[in-house]
N, C-alpha and C positions, 0 to 999 in steps of 0.2 A: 504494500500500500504506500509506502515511504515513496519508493521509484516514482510509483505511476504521481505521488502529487508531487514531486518536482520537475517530472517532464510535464502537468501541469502547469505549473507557475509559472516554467518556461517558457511556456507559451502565451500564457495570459499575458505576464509584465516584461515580455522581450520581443522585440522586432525579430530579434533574428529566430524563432523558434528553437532555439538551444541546443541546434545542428545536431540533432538526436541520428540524425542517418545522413547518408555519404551522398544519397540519391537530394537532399534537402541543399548541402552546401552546393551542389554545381548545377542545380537547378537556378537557386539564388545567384549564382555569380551569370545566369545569362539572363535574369530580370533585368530592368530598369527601372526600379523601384528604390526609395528610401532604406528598403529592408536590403538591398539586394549586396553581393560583397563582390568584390573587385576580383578578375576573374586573375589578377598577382597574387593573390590571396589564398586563393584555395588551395595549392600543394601544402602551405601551411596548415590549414585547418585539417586537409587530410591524415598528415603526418601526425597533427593533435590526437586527431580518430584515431589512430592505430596503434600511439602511442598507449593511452587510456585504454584500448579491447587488451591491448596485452599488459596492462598492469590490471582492468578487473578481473583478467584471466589468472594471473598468479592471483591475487589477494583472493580470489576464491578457491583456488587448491589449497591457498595455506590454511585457509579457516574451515575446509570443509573435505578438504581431502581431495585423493584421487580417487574415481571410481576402481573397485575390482574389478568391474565387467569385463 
């Protein structure tokens, strides 16, 4: 429940919808909108994306393990 209200909020009180998906940021860099991000921009924000899936990727082995499967 915690997740799902802060990719709420993120949306509610941010233009940028809190680049929750990769599909969201290079969408926005071909708007022409106030919300929209500079298409120099995006390998950054990508890099942020991948950055963050592989650190909640560890922080979730460590606090919850590896499966046995």
């Amino acid at each position: 429940m915690a997740v799902a209200l802060a990719i709420i909020a993120g949306y509610w009180w941010t233009s940028s919808t809190n680049f929750a998906n990769l599909a969201i940021t290079i969408a926005r860099s071909l708007s022409n909108s106030f919300a929209g991000v500079s298409p120099a921009n995006v390998p950054g924000f990508i890099i942020g994306q991948l950055i963050g899936a592989i650190a909640a990727t560890a922080i979730s082995n460590i606090l919850f393990g590896k499966s046995s499967d």
